[in-house]
Structure formats: structure tokens, C-alpha cells
N, C-alpha and C positions, 0 to 999 in steps of 0.2 A: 526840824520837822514841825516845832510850831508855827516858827514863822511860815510855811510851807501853807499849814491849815490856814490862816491867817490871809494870805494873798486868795484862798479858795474861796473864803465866804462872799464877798461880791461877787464872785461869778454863781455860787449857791442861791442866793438870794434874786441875784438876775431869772437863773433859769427857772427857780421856784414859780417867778410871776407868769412861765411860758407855758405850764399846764395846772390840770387841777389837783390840789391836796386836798389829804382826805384826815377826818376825823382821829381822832388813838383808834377804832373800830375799823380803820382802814376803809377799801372800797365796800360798794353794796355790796351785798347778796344776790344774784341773779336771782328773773323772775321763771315760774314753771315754766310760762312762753318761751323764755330763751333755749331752755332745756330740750323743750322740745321739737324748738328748730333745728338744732343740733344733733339731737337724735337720729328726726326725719332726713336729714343732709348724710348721715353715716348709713343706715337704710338705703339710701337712693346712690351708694357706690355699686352696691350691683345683685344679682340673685345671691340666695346662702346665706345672708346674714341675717344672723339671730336677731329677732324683736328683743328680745329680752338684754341681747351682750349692747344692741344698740344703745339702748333705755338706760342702760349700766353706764356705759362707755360716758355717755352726755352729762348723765348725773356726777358722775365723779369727776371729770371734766372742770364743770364748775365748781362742784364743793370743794375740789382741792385746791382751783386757784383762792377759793375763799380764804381757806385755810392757810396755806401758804404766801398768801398776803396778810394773815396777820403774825405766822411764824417769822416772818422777813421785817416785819415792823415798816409797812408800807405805807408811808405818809406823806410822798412826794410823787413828782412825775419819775418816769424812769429814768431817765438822764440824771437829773439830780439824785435821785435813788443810788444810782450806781456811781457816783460823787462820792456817797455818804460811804457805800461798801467797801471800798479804794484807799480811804480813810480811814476804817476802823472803827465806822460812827454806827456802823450797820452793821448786821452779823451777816447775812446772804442777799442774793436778789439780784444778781448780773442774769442777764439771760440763760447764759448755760445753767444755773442754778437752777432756774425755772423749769428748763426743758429737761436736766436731769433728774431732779424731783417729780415733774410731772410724767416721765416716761415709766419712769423706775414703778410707780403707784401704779401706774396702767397696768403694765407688764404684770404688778401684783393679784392680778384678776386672773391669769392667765386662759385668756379670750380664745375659744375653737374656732371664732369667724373671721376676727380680728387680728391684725399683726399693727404694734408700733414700732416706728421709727424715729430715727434722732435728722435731723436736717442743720445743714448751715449757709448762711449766706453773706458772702461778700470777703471771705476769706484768701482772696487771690486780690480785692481789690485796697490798695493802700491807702487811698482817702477815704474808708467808709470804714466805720468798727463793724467787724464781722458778729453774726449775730445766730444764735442756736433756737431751734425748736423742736417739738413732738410733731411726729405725724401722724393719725390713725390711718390705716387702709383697711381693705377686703384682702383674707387670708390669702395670701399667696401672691397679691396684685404689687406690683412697685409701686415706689415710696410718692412718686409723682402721680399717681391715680389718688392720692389719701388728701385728707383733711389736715391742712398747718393748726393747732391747736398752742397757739401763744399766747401766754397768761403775761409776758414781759410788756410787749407792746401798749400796752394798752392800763401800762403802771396797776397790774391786778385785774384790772376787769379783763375776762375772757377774750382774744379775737379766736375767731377761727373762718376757714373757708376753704374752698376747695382748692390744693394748692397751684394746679394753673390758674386758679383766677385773682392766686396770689400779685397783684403787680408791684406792690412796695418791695420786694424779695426776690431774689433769682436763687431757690436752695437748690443746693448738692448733699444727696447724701451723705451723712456724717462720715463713714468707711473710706467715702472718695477722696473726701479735703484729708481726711488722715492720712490716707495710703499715700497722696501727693507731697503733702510738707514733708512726711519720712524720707519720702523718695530725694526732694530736693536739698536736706542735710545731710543725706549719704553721698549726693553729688558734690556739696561745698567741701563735704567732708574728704573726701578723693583727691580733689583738687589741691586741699590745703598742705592733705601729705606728700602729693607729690611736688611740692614745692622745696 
């Protein structure tokens, strides 16, 4: 296993120079501006939703990636980040991390206008590490009408956007990509016994 770490540090130190580190204090703090785009962008999913759950939603949004960027000891890009987790160097901060934690705190509001969702993308595809996020939507609207709210991407700092206008991503509902891989181990699984 050392030697293991060992052979990993040039490639750590390679990918270190391909984004930006941050301080022991991790990423910024987002400014009210940011907040408030975000807000405005959850508001403008459709009639019914609370000014107030909006203004909630956005705030927490970012305080919690703050926050969870520095629970995660977030001092690299996310690549090398999830290097470090893989390793033992890091205690959390792979995407699903993110998106569980960030849902789970949503969900903690529990929002009258608002529903979250979990997404993932790229889980069917074998050259690409499949990749999880939160979605907020309008109460009752699918997960593809909502807002991707990924604090990974972006090694801490907040993305989000409307997730058709997502184009680095193709998500599927988290339920989907689950109910499929059960589905296709219960068919290896068939197979194997009737052998």
C-alpha cells in the first residue's frame, strides 16, 4: 500500500497544478449577489413558490457548501480531492458525498413548495466516472424541470443551473440508475445459476 501511495504522488502533484488550491480556509464564501441569483433562478421554476422557501433554499445552498468544504478539508481541485479520499488522506468529498450531504440538509427544511432530488450522470457510461448531485425543483414538478445544485464540480464553490441547461451532464434520476444496475445483477445473477 505504500508503495501504491508512492507511485500516486506524481500523478497528485501533476493534477494539483490543473486547478486551483485553496488556503487551510478552503474556498470563498459566496457573495449576497450569488445568493441571490439563485434564489431568483428557483422563484422563476414556476407559480407557488414561497419567496421565503426560495431565499432559504439559496442561502443554505451556499452556506452549506461553505461549510462542507471545510468539513471535507477542501484544498485541492476535485480530482485530486477525490485522490486524497481513495486514499485515506481525506475523510469525505467524492461527489455523492456532496450530493448526500447537500440533499439530506435540504430535505432538513422540509420545504411546502419545494421537492429535492438526487441525480446521476454517466453511470451507464464506462469511460466517464459517473457523477451524483441535488436537485431542487417546484413541489410536485420532475427532477428535470429543477435546478442541479453541485458543490463537487466546482472543488467547493457552488455550481448550479437549470438542469436542461446543464450540458457537461446527462443526469438520470438517482431511482432510475438504481432500479437498472439491480435489475442487471439480477439478470448476471440468473444467468450465472443457470449455468
Amino acid at each position: 500500500m505504500r508503495f501504491f501511495r508512492l507511485l500516486l504522488l506524481p500523478l497528485l502533484l501533476g493534477l494539483a497544478a490543473c486547478g486551483t488550491a485553496y488556503g487551510p480556509d478552503g474556498p470563498p464564501m459566496a457573495s449576497r449577489s450569488e445568493v441571490v441569483l439563485l434564489e431568483r433562478q428557483i422563484l422563476a421554476l414556476g407559480p407557488g413558490i414561497d419567496p421565503e422557501e426560495a431565499a432559504r433554499a439559496a442561502e443554505i445552498a451556499y452556506r452549506h457548501t461553505h461549510r462542507l468544504a471545510k468539513d471535507y478539508e477542501i484544498t485541492d481541485p476535485p480530482l485530486v480531492h477525490n485522490t486524497k479520499v481513495n486514499m485515506g488522506l481525506k475523510p469525505r468529498g467524492l461527489c455523492w458525498h456532496w450530493a448526500e450531504d447537500m440533499e439530506n440538509r435540504l430535505e432538513a427544511e422540509a420545504f411546502e413548495t419545494l421537492d429535492i432530488h438526487r441525480a446521476i450522470a454517466n453511470a451507464d457510461n464506462p469511460f466517464r466516472i459517473d457523477h451524483s448531485t441535488a436537485i431542487v425543483s417546484r413541489r410536485g414538478d420532475a427532477f428535470d424541470d429543477g435546478i442541479v445544485i453541485d458543490p463537487w464540480r466546482k472543488g467547493g464553490v457552488l455550481f448550479w443551473s437549470p438542469l436542461m441547461e446543464d450540458t457537461d451532464y446527462s443526469w438520470v434520476e438517482q431511482s432510475v440508475v438504481h432500479a437498472t444496475k439491480r435489475a442487471e445483477f439480477l439478470r448476471k445473477a440468473r444467468r450465472e445459476s443457470v449455468r
